[in-house]
N, C-alpha and C positions, 0 to 999 in steps of 0.2 A: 636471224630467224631461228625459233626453235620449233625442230620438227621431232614429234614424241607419236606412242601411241603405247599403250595401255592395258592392260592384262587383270582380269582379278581372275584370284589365287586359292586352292585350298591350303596348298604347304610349299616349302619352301626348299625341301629336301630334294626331291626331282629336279630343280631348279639348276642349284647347287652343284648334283651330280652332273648334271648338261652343261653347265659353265666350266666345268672341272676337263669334262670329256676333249672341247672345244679349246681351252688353253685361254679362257679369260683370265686376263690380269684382276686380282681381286684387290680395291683400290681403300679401303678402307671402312669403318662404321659409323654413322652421324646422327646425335638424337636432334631431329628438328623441332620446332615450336612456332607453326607459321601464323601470323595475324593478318586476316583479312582485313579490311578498311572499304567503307561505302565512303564515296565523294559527299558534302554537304550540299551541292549542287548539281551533280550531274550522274545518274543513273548509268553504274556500269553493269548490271543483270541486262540493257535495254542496248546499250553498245558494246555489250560481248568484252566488257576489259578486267582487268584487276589488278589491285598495287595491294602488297603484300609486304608484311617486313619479319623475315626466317631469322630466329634467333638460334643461334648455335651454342657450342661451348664458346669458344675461343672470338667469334664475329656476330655481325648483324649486317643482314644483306634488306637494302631496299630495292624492292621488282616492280616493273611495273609490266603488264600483259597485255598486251593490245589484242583486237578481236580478232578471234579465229579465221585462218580462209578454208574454203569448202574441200575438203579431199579426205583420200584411208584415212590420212594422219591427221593429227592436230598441228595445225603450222600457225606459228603467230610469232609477232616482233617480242620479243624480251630485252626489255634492258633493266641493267642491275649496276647495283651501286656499295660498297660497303661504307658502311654507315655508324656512327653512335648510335650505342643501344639509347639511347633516349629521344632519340628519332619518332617512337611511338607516343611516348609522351607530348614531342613538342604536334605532330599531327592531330591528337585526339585536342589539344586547346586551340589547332584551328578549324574545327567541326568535325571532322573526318571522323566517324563511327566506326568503332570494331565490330564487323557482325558475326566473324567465327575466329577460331581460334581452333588450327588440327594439330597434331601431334604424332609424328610416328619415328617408328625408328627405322633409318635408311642404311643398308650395304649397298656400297658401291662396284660397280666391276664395270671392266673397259674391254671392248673387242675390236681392233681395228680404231676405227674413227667414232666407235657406239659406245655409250652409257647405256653400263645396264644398271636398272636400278631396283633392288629387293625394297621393297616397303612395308612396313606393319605399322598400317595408322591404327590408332587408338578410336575405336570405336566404328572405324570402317570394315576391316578385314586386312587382308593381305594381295597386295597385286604386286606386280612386273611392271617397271615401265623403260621400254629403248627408246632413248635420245640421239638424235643428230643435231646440226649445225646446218650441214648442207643438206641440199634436197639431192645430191647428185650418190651420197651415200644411204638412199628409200632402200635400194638394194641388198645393202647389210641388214637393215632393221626385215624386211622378207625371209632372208636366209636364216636369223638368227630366232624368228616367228617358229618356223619347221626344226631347227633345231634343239628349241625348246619346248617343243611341243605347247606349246600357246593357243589356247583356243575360245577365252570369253571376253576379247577385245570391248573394255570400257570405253565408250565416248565423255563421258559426265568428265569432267574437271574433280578434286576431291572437295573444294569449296561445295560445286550445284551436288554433289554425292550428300551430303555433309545437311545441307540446307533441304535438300528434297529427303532426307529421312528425317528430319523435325518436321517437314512442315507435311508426312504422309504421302510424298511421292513417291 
């Protein structure tokens, strides 16, 4: 299960200096290139899901997101796969539609058991987002809330962020 939640951002400098303060491990920089995918038969905007394939430098990860459960956080199953980048290709010849395609550049940092993660998507903005594994470290992602002075908690996913400024939401 991955338990995340969401921050958008003016700048990244405050951020920085609060992870600095704190004694976050700074884990490295990743340009991602994520491809959304609609099913040719089954409606994932209707059951809350999404299969995704992140191209990086070096890998290509196939995800898939099962629907949200109700809580602060976004909690949903992840499973992930590394994969041939031609993975998209053989998907799109078996009907599987791309219908976005985000882009942003990610720094990573680690505190404890948490992913912190700096994001500057391309044509979104800039948010924060802490990740756990376990639900029994919500704790850390709390403390690390007040620590970074966090305070425009995104619910949207960047896909509905992404789809709801094209289509006027």
């Amino acid at each position: 299960m991955e338990i995340e939640v969401k921050f958008k951002i003016d700048d990244f400098e405050k951020i920085r200096e609060n992870l600095e303060a704190i004694n976050a491990e700074f884990d490295g920089v990743e340009n991602e290139e994520d491809h959304y995918l609609e099913h040719p038969c089954r409606d994932f905007y209707r059951s809350d899901e999404a299969l995704r394939v992140r191209i990086l430098d070096d890998k290509t990860i196939l995800t898939y997101k099962g629907p949200r459960k109700v809580s602060d956080y976004k909690i949903r199953e992840e499973v992930e796969s590394l994969t041939d980048p031609k993975i998209l290709e053989i998907l799109k010849k078996l009907d599987f539609m791309e219908i976005a395609v985000i882009k942003k550049r990610r720094e990573k940092y680690r505190f404890e058991n948490v992913n912190i993660l700096l994001d500057d998507v391309y044509e979104l903005g800039k948010f924060v987002e802490l990740e756990v594994f376990d639900e029994m470290d919500t704790k850390k992602i709390d403390y690390l809330i007040e620590k970074l002075s966090l305070d425009k908690k995104e619910k949207r996913t960047y896909l509905e962020i992404y789809l709801g400024d094209r289509n006027g939401l």
